[in-house]
C-alpha positions as CSV (number, residue, x, y, z in Angstrom):
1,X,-14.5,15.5,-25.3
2,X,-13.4,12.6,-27.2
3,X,-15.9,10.3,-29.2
4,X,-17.3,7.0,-28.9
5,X,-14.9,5.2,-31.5
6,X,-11.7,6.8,-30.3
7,X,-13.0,6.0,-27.0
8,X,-12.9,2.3,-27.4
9,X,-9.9,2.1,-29.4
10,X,-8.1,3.8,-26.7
11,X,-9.4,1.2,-24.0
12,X,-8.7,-1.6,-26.9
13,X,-12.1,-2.3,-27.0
14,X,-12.1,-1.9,-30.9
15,X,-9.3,-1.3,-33.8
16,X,-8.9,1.8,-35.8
17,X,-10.0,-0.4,-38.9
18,X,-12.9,-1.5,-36.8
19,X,-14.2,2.3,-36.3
20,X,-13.6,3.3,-39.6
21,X,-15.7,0.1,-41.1
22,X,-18.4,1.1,-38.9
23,X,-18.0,4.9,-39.8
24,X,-18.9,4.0,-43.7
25,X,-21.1,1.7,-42.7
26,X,-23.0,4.3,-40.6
27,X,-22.5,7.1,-43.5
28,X,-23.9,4.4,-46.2
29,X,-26.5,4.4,-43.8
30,X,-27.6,7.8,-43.0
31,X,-31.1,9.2,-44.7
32,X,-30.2,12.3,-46.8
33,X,-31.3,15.6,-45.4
34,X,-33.4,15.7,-48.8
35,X,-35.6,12.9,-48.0
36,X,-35.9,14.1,-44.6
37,X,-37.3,17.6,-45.7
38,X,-39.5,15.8,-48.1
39,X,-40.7,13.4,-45.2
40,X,-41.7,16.8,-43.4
41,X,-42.8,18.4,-46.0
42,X,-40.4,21.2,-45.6
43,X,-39.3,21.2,-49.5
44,X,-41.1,20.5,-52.1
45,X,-40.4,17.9,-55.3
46,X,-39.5,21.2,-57.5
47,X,-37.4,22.6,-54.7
48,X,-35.2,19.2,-54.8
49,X,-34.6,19.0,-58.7
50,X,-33.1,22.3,-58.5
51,X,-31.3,22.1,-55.3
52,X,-30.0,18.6,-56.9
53,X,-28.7,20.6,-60.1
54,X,-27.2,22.6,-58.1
55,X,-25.4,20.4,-56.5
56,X,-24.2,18.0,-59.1
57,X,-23.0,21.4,-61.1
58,X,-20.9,22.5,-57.3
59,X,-19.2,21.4,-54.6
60,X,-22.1,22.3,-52.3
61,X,-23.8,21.0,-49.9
62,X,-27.6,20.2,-49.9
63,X,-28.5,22.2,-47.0
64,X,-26.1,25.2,-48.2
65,X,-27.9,25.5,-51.4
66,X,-31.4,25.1,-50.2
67,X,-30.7,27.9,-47.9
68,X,-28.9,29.8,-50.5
69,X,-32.2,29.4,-52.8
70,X,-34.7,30.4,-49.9
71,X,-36.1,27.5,-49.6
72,X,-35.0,26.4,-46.2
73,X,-34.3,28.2,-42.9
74,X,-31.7,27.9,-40.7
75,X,-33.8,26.7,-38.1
76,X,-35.3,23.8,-40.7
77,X,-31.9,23.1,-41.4
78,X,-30.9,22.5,-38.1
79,X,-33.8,20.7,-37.5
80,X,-33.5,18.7,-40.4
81,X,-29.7,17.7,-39.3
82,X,-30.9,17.2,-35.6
83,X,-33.4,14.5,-37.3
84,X,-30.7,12.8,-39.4
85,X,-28.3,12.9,-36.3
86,X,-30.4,11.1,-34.0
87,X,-31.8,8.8,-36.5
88,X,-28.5,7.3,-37.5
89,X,-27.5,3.9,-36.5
90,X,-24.7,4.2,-33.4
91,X,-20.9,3.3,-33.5
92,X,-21.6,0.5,-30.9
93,X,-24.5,-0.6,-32.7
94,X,-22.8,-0.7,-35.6
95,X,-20.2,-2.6,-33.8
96,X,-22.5,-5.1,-31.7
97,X,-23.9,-6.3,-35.9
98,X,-20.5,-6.3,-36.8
99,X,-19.4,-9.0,-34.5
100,X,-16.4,-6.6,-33.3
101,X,-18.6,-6.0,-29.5
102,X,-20.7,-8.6,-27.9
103,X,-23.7,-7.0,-25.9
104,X,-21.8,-6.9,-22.6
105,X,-18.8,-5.4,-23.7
106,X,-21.1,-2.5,-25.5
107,X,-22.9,-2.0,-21.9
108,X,-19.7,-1.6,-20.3
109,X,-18.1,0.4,-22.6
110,X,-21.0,2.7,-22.8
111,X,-21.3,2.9,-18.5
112,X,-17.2,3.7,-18.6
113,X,-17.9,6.6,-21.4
114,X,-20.7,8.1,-19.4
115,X,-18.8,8.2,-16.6
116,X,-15.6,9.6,-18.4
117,X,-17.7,12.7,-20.0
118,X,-19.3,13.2,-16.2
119,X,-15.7,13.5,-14.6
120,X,-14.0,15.2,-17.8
121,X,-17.6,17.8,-17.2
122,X,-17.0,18.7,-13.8
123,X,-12.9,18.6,-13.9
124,X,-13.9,21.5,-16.7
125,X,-16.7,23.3,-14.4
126,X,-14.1,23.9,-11.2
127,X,-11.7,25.3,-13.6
128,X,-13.6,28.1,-14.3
């Protein structure tokens, strides 16, 4: 399965450049999987100063120390990550502020990606 940006780059819908622009702009973005555990009260202010000492001492990431200390499970964590996935701004959204997509390309770019994963889904499922 190929994703969104690559998508539209190969139907020259957007640039390379354009995708990477909106791929920092979508990092810069992103809430940090701290704040999310501290929205949801899954850490705890003490829990973050260490975890952030630990981090700024490492090459670690947040979640791997956090679960390294104890103070998170692999299910928060993955819950925590669901949260920041779905909460992120989208590549087409991103690209529809940007001025690269107007709102009908977007629609129609989306409809011929939905319809590429369906085929590319069932091509798979009578290969098996």
């Amino acid at each position: 399965m190929i994703h969104f940006g690559t998508f539209l780059v190969q139907q020259g819908v957007a640039t390379p450049e354009n995708i990477i622009q909106a791929l920092d702009f979508q990092q810069k973005k992103q809430k940090p999987v701290g704040k999310i555990a501290l929205e949801y009260r899954l850490l705890e202010m003490g829990h973050m100063f260490n975890i952030l000492n630990r981090q700024a001492d490492t090459q670690l990431r947040f979640c791997d120390i956090a679960l390294a200390l104890g103070y998170l499970t692999r299910e928060q964590v993955d819950f925590i990550l669901n949260i920041q996935l779905n909460i992120r701004p989208k590549i087409g959204e991103i690209l529809l502020e940007l001025g690269v997509l107007s709102r009908e390309q977007l629609e129609k770019s989306l409809d011929a990606y939905k319809r590429m994963q369906e085929s590319t889904f069932i091509d798979a499922d009578y290969s098996c």
